[in-house]
C-alpha positions in Angstrom: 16.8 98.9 -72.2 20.6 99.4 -71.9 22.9 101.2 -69.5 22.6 104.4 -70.9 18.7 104.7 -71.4 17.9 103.1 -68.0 16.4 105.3 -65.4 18.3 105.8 -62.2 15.2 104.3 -59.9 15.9 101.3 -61.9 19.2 100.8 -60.1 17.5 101.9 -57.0 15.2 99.1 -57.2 18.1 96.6 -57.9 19.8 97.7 -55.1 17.0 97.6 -52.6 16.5 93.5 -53.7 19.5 93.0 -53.1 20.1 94.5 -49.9 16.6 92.4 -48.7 18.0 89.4 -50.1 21.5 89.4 -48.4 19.6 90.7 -45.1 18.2 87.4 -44.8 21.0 85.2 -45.8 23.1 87.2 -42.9 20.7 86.0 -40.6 20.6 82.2 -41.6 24.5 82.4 -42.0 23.8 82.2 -37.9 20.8 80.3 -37.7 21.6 77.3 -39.6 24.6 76.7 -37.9 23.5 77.2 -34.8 19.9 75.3 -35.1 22.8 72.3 -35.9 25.7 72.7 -33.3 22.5 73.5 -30.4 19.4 71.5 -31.4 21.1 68.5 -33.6 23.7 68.7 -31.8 25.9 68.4 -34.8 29.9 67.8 -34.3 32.8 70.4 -35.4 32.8 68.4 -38.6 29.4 68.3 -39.3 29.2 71.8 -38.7 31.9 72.6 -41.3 30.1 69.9 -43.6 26.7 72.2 -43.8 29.0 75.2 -44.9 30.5 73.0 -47.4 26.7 72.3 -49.0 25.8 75.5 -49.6 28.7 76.7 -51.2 28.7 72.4 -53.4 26.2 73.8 -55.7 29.1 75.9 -57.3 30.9 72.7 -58.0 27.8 71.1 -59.5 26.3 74.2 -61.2 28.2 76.6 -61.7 29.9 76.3 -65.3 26.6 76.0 -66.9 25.4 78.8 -65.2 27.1 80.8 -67.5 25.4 79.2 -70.5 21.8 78.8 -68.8 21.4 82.5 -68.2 22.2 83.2 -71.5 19.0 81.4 -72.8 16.5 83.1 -70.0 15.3 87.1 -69.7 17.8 88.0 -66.7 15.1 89.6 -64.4 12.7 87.0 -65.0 15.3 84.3 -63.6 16.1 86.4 -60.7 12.8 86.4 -59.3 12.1 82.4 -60.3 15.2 82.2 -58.2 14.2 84.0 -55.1 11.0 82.8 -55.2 12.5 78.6 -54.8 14.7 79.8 -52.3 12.0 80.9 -50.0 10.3 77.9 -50.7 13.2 75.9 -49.5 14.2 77.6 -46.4 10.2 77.3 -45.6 10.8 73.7 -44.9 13.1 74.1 -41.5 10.4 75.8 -39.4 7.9 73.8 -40.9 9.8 70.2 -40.3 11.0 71.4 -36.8 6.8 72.6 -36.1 6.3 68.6 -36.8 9.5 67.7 -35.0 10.6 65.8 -38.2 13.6 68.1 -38.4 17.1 66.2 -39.0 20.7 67.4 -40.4 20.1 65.5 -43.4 17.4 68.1 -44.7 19.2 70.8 -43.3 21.7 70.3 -45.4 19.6 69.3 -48.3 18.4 72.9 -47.7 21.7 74.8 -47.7 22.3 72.9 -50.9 19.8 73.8 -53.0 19.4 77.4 -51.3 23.2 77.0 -53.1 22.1 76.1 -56.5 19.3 78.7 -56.7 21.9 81.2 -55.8 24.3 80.5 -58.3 21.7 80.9 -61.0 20.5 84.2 -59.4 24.1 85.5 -58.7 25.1 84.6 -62.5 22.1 86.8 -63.6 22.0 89.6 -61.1 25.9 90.4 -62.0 25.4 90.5 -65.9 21.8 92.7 -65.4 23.9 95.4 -63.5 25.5 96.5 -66.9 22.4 96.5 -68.7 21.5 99.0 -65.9 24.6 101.4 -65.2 26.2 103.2 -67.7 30.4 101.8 -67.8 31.5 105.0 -65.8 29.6 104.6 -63.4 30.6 100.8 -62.9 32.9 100.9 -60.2 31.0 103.4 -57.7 27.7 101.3 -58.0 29.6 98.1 -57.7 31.2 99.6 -54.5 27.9 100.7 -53.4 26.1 96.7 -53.9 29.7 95.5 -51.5 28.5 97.8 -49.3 25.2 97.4 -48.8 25.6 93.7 -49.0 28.6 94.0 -45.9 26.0 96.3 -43.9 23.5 93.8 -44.1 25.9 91.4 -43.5 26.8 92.9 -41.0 22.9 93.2 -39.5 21.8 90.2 -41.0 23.9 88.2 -38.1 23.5 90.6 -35.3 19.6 90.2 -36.3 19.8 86.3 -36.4 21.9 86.2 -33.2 19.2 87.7 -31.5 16.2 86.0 -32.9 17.7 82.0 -32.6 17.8 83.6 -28.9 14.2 84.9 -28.7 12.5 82.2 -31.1 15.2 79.7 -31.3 17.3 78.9 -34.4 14.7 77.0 -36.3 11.9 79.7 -36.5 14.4 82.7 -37.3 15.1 81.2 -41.0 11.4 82.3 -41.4 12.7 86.1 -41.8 15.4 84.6 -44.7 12.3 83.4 -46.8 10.2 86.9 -46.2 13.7 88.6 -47.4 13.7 86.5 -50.4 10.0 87.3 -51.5 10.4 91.0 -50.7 13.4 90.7 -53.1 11.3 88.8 -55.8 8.5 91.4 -55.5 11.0 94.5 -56.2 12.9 93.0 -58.9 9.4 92.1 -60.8 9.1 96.2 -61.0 12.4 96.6 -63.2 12.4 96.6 -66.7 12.7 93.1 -68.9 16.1 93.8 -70.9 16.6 91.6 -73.5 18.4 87.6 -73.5 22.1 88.1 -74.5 22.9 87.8 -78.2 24.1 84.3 -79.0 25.4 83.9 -82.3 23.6 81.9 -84.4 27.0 79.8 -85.1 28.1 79.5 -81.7 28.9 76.1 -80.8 27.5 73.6 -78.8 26.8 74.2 -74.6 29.9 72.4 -73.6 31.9 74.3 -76.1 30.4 77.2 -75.0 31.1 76.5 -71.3 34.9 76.5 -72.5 35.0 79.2 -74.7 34.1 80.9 -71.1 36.5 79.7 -69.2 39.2 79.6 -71.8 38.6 83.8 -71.7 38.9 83.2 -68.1 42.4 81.8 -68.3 43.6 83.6 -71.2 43.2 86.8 -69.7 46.7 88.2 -68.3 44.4 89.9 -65.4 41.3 88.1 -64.9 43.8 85.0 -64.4 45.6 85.7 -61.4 42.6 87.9 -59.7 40.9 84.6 -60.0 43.5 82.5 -58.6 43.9 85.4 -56.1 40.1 85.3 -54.9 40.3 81.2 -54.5 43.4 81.6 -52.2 40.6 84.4 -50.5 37.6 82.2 -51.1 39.4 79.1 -49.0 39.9 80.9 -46.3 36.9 82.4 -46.4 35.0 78.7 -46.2 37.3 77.8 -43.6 36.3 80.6 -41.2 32.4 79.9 -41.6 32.8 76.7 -41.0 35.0 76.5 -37.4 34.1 80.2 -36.7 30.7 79.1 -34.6 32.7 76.5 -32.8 35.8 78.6 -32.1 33.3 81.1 -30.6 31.1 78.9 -28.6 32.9 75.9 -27.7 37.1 77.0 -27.5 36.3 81.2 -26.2 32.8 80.0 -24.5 30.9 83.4 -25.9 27.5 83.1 -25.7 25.1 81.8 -28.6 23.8 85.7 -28.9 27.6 87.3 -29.4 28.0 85.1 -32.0 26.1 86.8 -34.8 27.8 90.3 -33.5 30.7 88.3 -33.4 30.2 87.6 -37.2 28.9 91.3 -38.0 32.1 92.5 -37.6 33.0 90.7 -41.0 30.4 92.9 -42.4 31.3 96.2 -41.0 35.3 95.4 -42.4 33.5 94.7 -45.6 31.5 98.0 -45.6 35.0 100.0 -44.6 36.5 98.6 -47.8 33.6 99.0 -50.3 33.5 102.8 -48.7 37.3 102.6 -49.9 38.0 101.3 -53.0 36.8 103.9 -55.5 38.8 106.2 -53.6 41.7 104.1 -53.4 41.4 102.7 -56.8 41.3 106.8 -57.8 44.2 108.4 -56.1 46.5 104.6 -56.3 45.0 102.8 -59.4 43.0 99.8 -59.3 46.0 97.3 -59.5 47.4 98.6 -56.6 44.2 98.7 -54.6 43.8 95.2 -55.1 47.1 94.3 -53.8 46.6 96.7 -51.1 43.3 95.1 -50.1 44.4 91.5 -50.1 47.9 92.2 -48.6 46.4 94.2 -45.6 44.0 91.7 -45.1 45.3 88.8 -45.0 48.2 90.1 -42.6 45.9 91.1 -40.0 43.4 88.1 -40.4 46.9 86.7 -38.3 45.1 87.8 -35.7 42.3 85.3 -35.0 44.0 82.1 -34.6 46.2 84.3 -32.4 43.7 85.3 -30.3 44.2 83.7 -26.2 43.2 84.7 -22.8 41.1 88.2 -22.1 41.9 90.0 -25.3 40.4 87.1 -27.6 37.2 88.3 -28.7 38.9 91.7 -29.1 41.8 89.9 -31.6 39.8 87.6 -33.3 37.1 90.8 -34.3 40.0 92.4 -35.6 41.5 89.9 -37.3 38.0 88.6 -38.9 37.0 92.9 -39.5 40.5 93.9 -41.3 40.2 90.4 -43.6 36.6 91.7 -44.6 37.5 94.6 -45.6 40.4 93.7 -48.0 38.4 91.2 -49.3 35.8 94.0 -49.9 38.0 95.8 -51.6 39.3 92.8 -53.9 36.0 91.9 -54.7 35.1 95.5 -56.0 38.0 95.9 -58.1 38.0 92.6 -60.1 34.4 92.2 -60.5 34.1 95.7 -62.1 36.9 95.2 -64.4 35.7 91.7 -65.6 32.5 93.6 -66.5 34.4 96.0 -68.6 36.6 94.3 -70.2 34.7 90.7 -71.0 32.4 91.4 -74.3 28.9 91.3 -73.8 28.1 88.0 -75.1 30.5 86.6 -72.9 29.8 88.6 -70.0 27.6 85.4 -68.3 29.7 83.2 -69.0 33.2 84.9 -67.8 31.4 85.9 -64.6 30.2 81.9 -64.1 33.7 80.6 -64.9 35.3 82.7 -62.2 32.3 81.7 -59.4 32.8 78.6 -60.5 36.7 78.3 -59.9 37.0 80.9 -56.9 34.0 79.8 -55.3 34.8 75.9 -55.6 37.5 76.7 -53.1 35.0 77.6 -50.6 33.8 74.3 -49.6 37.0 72.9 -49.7 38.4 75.5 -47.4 35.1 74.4 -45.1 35.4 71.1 -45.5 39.6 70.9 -44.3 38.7 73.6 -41.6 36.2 71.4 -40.3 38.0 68.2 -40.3 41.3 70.1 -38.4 38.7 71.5 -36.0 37.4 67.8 -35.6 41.0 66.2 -34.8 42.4 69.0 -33.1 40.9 72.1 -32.4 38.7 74.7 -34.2 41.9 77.2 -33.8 43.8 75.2 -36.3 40.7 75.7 -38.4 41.3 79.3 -38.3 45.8 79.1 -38.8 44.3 76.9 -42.0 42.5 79.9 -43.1 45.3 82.2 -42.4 47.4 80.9 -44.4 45.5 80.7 -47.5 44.3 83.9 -47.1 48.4 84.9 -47.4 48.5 83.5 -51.1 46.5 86.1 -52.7 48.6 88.9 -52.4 51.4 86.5 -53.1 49.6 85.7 -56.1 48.7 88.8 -57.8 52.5 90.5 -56.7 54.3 88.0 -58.5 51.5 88.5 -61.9 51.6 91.4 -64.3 49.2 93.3 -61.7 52.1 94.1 -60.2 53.9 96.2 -62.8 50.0 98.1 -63.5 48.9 101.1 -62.9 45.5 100.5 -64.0 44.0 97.2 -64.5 42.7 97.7 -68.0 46.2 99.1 -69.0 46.9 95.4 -69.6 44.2 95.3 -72.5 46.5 98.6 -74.6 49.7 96.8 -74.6 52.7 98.8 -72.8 52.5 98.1 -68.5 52.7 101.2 -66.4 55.8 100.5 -64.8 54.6 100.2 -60.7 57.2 103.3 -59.5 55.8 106.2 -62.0 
């Protein structure tokens, strides 16, 4: 089945996985840390080390993610992959049931919760095509931001309040029903086809370059990648000292933290809302620089934040970010799904996780450790100022002198004043 022949519910039922999926990873994005900072009593290091694990599996998988899907049907690897993840998460409640539960498997968990993930992530972005017809790309992509900032954005608020009811431990039990509600769904689409692989094409590691060479090669795809590490680092950084900050430097209690967080998601809905209207009236390039300008200016706000007003700045600072993030996100996955050719599709869209989302630990991991010797606020200035690279980034690339993104693919640039 291809884009054009699918049926709309097939989207429909893509979408509803998805939003399942991401409504249960909201809600142990609060539980996990929380079940270590309150029952393990993990330190501000620590805490920015179990951030760091989930997002390791990049590092470790990532690259041949691009390859692996290739050789499997795309929605049978999706539900395999949902299907280990609730298996993992499983393993908190039960461990804490036999109090047996340590940080050690906690972050064994958020490690291989990060490794499935990749796989699936890999293999839900290069299904979507297969799926949506190429015009309808950038509205549908807009719509999955969306939904997956709204249940971002309830997926916290919902943790918040069950680690308070049933305590942090038990609550991950609604992340593994999320992920087998998702695994049931996507069992009802179609089977599309495994991507064409050449019968000449080289070996894997070759074929892991060739993806990544396309990566760097590309006079756009290059600098939006560099552009969403600069984005990605700060966005590791703020998971990881965010929880501390709140609990621990503002002293907010353990509920507001996940509404706290949720405010990430609603910026992120706002921007997914606005980028296929920005990127029709402005242009895509220019969207993109809009988004990751705005939102790394106001993001100021949150290590800014003192006194009364705190909670206020640092939800402002933390909602703006998401949504120019949001909007970044939108623009560049869409055109890397245009303009990458099919058989390269997985393997362009691997290459890019791989290098943007590498950053993510890393922005954890140095967050954490400033957090540790001086304060989770210097956690968050850390943050803030990698978050100001990306617009730097993509303003001083050929983006700049676009109209259009794919206007870079035809030759002459749209000079940025007409």
């Amino acid at each position: 089945m291809t884009s054009d022949t699918a049926k709309p519910s097939t989207f429909w039922l893509f979408w509803a996985a998805g939003a399942a999926g991401t409504t249960g990873g909201g809600i142990t994005a609060v539980a996990l840390p929380l079940l270590a900072i309150t029952v393990l009593n993990a330190s501000n290091f620590e805490a920015g080390l179990l951030t760091a694990a989930g997002y390791a599996a990049v590092v470790l998988v990532g690259l041949p993610a691009g390859v692996l899907v290739q050789h499997f049907p795309l929605r049978g690897l999706q539900v395999t992959m949902d299907v280990l993840r609730a298996a993992a998460v499983l393993t908190i409640p039960l461990a804490a049931w036999w109090d047996a539960l340590t940080l050690a498997q906690v972050l064994l968990v958020a490690f291989f919760v990060g490794l499935a993930s990749s796989l699936f992530d890999v293999a839900n972005v290069t299904y979507l095509p297969q799926i949506v017809p190429p015009s309808q790309l950038i509205a549908r992509n807009g719509l999955i931001s969306g939904t997956d900032a709204a249940t971002g954005l309830l997926g916290p608020s919902l943790g918040g309040l069950l680690v308070q009811a049933l305590g942090a431990a038990a609550s991950v039990l609604a992340n593994a029903a999320t992920y087998l509600v998702s695994a049931v769904l996507l069992s009802r689409l179609p089977v599309t086809p495994k991507q064409d692989v050449p019968s000449d094409e080289p070996g894997f590691f070759p074929q892991i370059w060739t993806g990544l060479r396309f990566v760097f090669d590309h006079p756009v795809i290059r600098p939006a990648v560099i552009a969403a590490s600069a984005v990605n680092f700060a966005n590791g950084a703020i998971a990881a000292v965010t929880a501390p900050f709140l609990v621990r430097s503002l002293d907010l209690p353990v509920g507001a933290v996940g509404a706290m967080l949720a405010l990430d998601g609603l910026g992120s809905i706002i921007g997914a809302a606005l980028a296929a209207r920005l990127v029709r009236r402005y242009g895509d390039a220019r969207a993109m620089i809009a988004g990751a300008l705005t939102g790394a200016v106001v993001a100021l706000a949150m290590p800014l934040a003192y006194a009364a007003v705190a909670p206020l700045l640092f939800g402002l600072g933390l909602c703006v970010f998401g949504g120019g993030v949001a909007i970044l996100s939108v623009v560049a996955r869409t055109h890397r799904q245009t303009v990458s050719p099919p058989e390269l599709l997985s393997r362009v869209m691997a290459s890019v996780r791989f290098v943007s989302w590498s950053a993510i630990p890393i922005g954890a991991l140095a967050a954490g450790a400033l957090a540790q010797l001086i304060a989770p606020r210097a956690g968050l200035a850390l943050a803030c100022a990698a978050a100001l690279l990306a617009p730097a980034v993509l303003w001083s690339s050929r983006i700049r002198r676009l109209h259009n993104l794919t206007d870079a693919e035809s030759g002459p640039v749209v000079p940025a004043g007409t």
